[in-house]
C-alpha positions in Angstrom: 165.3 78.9 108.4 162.6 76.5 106.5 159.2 76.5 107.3 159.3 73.3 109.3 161.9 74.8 111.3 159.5 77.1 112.8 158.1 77.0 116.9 155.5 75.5 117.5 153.6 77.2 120.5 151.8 73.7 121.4 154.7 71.8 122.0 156.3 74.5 124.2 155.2 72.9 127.6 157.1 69.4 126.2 160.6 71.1 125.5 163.4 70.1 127.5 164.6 73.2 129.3 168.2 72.8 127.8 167.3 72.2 124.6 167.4 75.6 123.4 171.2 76.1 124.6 172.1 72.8 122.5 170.2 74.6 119.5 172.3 78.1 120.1 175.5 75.8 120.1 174.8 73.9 117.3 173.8 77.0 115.6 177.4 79.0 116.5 178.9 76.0 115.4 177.5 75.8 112.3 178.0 79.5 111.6 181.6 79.0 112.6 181.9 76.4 109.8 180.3 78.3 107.1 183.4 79.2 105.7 186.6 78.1 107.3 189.1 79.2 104.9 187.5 82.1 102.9 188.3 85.6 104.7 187.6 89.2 103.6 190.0 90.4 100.8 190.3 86.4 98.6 189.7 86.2 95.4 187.7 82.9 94.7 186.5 81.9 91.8 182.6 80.2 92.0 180.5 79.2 89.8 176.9 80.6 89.0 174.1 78.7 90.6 171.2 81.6 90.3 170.9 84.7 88.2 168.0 86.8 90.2 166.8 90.2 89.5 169.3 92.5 91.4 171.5 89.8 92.3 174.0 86.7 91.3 174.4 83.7 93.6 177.8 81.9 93.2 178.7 78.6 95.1 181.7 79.7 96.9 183.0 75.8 98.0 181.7 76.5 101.4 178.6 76.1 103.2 177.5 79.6 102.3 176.9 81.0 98.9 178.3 84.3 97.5 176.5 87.0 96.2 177.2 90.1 93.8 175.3 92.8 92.4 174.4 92.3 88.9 174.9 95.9 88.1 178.2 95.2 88.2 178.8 92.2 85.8 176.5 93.7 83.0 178.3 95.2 80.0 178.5 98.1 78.0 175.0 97.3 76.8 173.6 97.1 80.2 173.1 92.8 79.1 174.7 90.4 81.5 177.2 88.2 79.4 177.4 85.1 82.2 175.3 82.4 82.6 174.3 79.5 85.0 177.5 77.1 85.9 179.6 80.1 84.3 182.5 80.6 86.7 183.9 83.9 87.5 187.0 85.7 90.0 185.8 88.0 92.4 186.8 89.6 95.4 185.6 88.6 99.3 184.1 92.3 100.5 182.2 91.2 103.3 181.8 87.8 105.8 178.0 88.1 107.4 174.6 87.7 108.0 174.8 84.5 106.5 176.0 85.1 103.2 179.8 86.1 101.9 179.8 89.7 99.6 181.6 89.3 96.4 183.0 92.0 93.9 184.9 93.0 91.1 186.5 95.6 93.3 185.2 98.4 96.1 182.9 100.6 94.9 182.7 104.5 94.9 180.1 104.4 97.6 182.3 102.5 100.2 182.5 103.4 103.7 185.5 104.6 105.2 186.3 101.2 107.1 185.8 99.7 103.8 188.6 102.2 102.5 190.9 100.9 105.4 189.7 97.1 105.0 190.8 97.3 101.1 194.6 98.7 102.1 194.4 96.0 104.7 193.3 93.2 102.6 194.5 94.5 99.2 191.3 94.5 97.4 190.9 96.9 94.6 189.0 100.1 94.6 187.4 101.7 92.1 188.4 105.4 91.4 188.3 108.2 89.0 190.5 110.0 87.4 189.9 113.5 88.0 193.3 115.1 86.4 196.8 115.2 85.9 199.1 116.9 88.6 202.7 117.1 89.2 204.2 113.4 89.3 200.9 112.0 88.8 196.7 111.8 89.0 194.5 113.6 91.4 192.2 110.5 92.0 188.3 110.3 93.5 188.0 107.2 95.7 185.4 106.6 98.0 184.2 110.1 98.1 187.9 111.4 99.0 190.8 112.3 96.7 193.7 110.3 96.7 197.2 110.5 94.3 198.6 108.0 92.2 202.4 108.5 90.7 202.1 108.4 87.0 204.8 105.3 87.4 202.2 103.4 89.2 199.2 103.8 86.5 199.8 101.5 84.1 202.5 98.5 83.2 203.8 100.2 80.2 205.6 103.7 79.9 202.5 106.1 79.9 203.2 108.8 77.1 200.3 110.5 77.2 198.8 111.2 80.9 195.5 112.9 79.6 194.3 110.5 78.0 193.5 108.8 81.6 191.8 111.8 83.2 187.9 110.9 83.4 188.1 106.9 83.4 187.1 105.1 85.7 189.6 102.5 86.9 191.1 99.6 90.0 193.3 100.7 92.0 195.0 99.1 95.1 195.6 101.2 98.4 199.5 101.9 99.1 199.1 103.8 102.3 196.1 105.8 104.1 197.2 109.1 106.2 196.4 111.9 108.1 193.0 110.1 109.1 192.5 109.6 105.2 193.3 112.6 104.3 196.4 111.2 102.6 195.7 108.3 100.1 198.3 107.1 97.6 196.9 104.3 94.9 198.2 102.0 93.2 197.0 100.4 89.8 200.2 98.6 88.3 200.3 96.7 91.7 196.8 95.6 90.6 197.3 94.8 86.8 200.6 92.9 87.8 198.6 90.9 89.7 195.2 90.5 87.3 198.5 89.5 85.0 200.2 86.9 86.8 196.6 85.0 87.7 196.0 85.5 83.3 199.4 83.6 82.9 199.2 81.0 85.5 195.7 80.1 84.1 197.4 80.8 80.3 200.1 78.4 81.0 198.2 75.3 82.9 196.1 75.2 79.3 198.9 75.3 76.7 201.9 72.8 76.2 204.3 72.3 73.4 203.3 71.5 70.4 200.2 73.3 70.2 199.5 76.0 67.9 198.1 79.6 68.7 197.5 83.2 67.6 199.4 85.9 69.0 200.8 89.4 68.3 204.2 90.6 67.4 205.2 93.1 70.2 209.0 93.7 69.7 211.2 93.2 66.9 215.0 92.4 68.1 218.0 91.8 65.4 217.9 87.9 66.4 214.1 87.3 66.0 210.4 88.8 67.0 208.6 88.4 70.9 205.0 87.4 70.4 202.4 88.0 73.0 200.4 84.8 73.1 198.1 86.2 76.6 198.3 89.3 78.7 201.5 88.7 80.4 202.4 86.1 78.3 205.2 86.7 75.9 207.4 83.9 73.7 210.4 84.6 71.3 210.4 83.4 67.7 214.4 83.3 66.8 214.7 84.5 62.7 215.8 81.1 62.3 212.2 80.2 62.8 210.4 83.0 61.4 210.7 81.6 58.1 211.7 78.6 55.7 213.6 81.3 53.8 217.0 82.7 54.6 216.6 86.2 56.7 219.0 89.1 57.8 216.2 91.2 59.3 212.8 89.5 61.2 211.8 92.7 59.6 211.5 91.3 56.2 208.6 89.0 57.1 206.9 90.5 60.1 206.5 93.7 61.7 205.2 94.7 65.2 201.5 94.5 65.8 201.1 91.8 63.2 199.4 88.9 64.5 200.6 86.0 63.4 200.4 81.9 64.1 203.0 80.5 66.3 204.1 76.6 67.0 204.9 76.2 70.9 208.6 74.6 71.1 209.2 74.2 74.6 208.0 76.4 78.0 210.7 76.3 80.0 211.5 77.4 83.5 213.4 80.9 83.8 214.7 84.2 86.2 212.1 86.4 87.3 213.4 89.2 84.7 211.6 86.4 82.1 208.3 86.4 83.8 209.8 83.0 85.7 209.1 81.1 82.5 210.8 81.3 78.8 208.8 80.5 75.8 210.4 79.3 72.5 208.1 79.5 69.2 208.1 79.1 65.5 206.2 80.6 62.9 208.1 78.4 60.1 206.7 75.0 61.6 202.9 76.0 61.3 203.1 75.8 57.7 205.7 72.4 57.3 209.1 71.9 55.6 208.2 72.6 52.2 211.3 70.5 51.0 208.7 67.6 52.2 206.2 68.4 49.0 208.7 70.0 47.0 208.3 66.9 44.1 204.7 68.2 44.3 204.8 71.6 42.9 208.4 71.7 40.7 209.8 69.4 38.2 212.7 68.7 36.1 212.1 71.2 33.0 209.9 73.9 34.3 210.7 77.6 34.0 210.0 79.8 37.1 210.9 82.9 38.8 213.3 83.1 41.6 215.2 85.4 44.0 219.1 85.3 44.0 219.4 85.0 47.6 223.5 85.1 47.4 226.1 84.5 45.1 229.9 81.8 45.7 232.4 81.6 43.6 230.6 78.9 42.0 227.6 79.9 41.2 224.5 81.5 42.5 221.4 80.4 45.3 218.1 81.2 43.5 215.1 81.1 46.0 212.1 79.9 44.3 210.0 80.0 47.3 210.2 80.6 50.5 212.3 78.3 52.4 213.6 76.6 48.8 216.4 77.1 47.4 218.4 76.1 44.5 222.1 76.4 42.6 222.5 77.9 39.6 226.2 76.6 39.1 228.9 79.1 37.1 228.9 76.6 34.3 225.1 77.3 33.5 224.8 80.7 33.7 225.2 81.9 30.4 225.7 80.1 26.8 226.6 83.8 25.1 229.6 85.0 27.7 231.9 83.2 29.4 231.3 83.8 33.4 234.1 84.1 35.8 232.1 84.8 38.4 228.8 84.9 39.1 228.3 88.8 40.2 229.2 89.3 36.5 225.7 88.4 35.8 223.6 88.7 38.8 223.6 90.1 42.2 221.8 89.4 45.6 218.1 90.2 45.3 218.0 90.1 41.8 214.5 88.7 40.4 215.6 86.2 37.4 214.1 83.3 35.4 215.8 79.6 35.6 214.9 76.4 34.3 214.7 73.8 37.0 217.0 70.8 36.2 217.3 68.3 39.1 215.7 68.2 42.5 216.4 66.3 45.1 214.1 66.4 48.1 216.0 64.1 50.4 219.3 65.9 50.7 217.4 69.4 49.8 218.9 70.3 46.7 218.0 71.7 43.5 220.0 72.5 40.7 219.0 75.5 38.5 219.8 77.2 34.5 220.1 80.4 33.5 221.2 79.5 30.2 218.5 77.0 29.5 216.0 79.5 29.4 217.8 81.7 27.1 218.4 78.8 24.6 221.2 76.7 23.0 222.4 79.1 20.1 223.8 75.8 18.8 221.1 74.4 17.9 220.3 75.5 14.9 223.8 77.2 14.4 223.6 75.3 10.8 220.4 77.7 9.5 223.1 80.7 10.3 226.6 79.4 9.7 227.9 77.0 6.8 231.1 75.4 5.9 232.8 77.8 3.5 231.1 81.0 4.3 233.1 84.2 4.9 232.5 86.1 8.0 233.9 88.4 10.2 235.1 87.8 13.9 236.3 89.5 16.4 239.5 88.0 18.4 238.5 87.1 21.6 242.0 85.6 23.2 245.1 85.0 21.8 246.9 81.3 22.7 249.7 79.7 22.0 247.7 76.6 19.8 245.6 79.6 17.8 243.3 82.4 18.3 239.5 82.0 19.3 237.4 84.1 17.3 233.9 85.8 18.6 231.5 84.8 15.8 228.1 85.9 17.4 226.2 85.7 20.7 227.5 82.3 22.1 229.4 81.4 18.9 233.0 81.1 18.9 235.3 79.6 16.6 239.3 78.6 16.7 241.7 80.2 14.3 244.4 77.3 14.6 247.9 78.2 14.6 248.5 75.8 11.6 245.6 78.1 9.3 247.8 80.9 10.3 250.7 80.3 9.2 249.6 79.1 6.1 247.4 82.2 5.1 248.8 84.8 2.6 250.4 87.3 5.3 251.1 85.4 8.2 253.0 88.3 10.1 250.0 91.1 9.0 247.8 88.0 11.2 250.1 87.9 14.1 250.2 91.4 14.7 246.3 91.6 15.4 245.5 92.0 19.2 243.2 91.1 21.3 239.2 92.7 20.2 241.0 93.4 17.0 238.4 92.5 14.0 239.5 89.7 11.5 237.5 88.4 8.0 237.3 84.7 8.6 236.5 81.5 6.5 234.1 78.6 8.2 236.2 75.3 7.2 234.5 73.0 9.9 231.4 72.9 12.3 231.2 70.1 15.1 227.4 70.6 16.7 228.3 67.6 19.1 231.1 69.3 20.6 230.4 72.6 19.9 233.7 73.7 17.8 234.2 75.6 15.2 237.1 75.3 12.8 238.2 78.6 11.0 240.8 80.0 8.7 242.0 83.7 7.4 239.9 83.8 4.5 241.7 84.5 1.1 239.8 87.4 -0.4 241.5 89.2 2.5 244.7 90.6 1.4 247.5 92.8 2.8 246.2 96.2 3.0 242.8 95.2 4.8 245.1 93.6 7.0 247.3 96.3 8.0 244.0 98.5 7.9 243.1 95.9 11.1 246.0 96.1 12.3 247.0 100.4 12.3 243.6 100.5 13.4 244.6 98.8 16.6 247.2 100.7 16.7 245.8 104.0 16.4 243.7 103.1 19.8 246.9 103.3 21.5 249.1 106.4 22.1 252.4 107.0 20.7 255.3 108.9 21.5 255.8 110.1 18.1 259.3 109.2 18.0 259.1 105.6 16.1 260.4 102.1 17.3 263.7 102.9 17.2 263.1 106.2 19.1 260.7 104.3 21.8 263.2 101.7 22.2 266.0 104.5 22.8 263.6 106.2 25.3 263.0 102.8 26.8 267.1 102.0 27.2 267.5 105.8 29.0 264.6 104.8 31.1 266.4 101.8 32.6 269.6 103.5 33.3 268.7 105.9 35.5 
């Protein structure tokens, strides 16, 4: 009561008798109305008006204040990290004597009705751990020892129950028996709870589109759950972990990696989901890098790339992540002919290309292998000239001629016209395929890339039938001659 509020012993004799029971009325009245709709056991949340000595004075929303004892909000250091207008969540203990008792949670030193009060009310107590028994904890609450289940202690699968034995934790009453000689906690009741407030208040700041921090917690075959809160988990498919091509989330992320996440959408969802399902990306922090592509590559530049798969018509080359480009079959190699392209590469291969088109609006890029290796063409005149002798190797046999491997990306025709007019036409026909042959340069066409050839004429018989038995020799005989094999053959086809 102010000052001014006090009796004045003077004006005693002027009173009017029943003004005293109008004051008592007005004064019940008042008390009744302090706080309507706070009762013991809410959680409200007030902000700090005063920070005293002992004490912390919230403003409850009522016509009473809320206090707490600062011992309880200091931290590890023994410093108090609030400050006025801060707002915090703490529990209604106590309704009286004009003011409303606030707390983190019962204390140690609790009464007994306080004990029966917290089951009633479910606010949380604070109790030790003491040790580990069958099924559970032995735990000290309120000067009496009461048993939690080991399934109750903690939200995830506890592995190791010592490691809880001499903390001091909040619990929530299950049940009081045998005049408190029976008490069963509960303290996954109690971080359920502290989670769902965490997400509610998570989830009325966030929306989609913004981006956060969070942790990787589980790694699934179809993509990665982050943890953005406590309680508050979102998935990130493997479509949007990364601008690259995955088969496993665990190529780019692993759990416990914390990682920066795009909100896609917060949807609504069963109660198995938490009520709510939360799509993300990781890809989408960063941007399509097809959008800047023209910024970093350009038509002629030689980089290093990833063969991310190979078609029948050539190979994907990722030259980073998230772009990709075709090396087509037809530039693969100017020294071999390719069939396919697994002759040359394989998936995951690290390999060199020239870039030689891009185009950022359809995403494409087209690729070389043999660009960067070099035309041998080009200066194919400083190594072969019209008229020189050299020796080839026949490569395949057709029915215009035979095409002759000169040297690494160099072949030549043999027409069918040169062989029939050299010296020994049938010692020439006999040659087989990889057979070796002394050839004569009669034309070279850079343009086109052809090579005309002829059986030189310093070869004569015997180096041909030396090719030829040579050929021969690789493959084995019966010993009986042609006319024997061809007898053997006959049998052969009667039985």
């Amino acid at each position: 009561m102010a000052e001014n509020d006090l009796e004045n012993p003077n004006e005693k004799e002027n009173q009017d008798p029943n003004e005293n029971e109008n004051f008592e009325t007005l004064f019940e009245s008042y008390m009744t109305d302090m706080s309507p709709d706070i009762r013991v056991g809410d959680k409200i949340s007030g902000e700090i008006i005063v920070i005293g000595q002992d004490n912390v004075f919230l403003n409850t929303g009522s016509k009473i204040d809320g206090v707490v004892e600062k011992s309880e909000l200091v931290d590890e250091n023994g410093e108090l990290p609030y400050k006025v207008g801060d707002r915090l969540d703490l529990y209604v203990v106590s309704i009286g004597d004009g003011e409303i008792q606030l707390s983190k949670a019962i204390g140690a030193s609790g009464s007994a009705e306080l004990l029966y009060e917290a089951l009633q009310n479910k606010i949380p107590v604070e109790g030790k751990v003491t040790e580990t028994c069958k099924s559970g904890f032995r735990v000290q609450v309120m000067g009496k020892t009461g048993f939690c289940p080991i399934s109750q202690m903690d939200v995830v699968y506890v592995e190791k129950p010592e490691t809880y034995v001499g903390a001091t934790l909040e619990f929530l009453i299950d049940r009081i028996e045998e005049k408190g000689r029976n008490i069963v906690v509960n303290r996954r009741r109690h971080l359920e709870r502290l989670l769902a407030e965490e997400r509610e208040k998570f989830l009325e700041q966030v929306n989609a589109g913004d981006v956060i921090n969070g942790r990787v917690s589980k790694i699934m075959p179809y993509g990665a759950f982050v943890e953005l809160n406590p309680g508050v988990e979102g998935m990130v498919h493997i479509s949007e972990l990364s601008w690259s091509r995955l088969d496993d989330p665990a190529e780019v992320v692993s759990t416990g990696d914390s990682i920066p996440v795009k909100i896609l959408s917060i949807e609504q969802a069963d109660a198995k989901a938490g009520g709510i399902k939360i799509s993300l990306s990781a890809k989408q922090v960063t941007g399509d890098p097809w959008a800047t592509v023209t910024e970093r590559f350009h038509p002629g530049d030689k980089v290093q790339g990833r063969v991310t798969r190979c078609a029948d018509f050539g190979a994907f080359v990722e030259v980073e992540p998230g772009v990709e480009g075709l090396v087509h079959i037809s530039e693969m190699s100017h020294i071999k002919r390719v069939m396919k392209a697994e002759e040359l590469v394989s998936p995951g291969d690290q390999i060199s290309v020239m870039i030689k088109t891009i185009d950022p609006a359809k995403k494409r890029m087209s690729l070389s292998i043999k660009d960067i290796e070099g035309d041998p063409w080009i200066d194919i005149e400083n190594r072969l000239k019209v008229g020189q002798t050299v020796e080839g190797r026949i490569e395949k046999k057709a029915d215009f001629g035979y095409f002759i491997y000169l040297e690494p990306g160099i072949t030549g025709l043999l027409p069918k016209s040169r062989i029939e007019r050299a010296p020994y036409p049938q010692e020439v026909e006999k040659l087989k395929t990889d057979d070796a042959i002394t050839v004569k340069i009669e034309a070279i066409d850079t343009q086109d890339k052809k090579i005309t050839l002829a059986v030189s004429d310093a070869v004569d018989q015997k180096d041909l039938q030396k090719y030829s038995s040579a050929a021969q020799s690789k493959t084995p005989s019966t010993g009986m001659g042609s006319l024997g094999e061809k007898l053997q053959e006959a049998m052969k086809s009667k039985k």
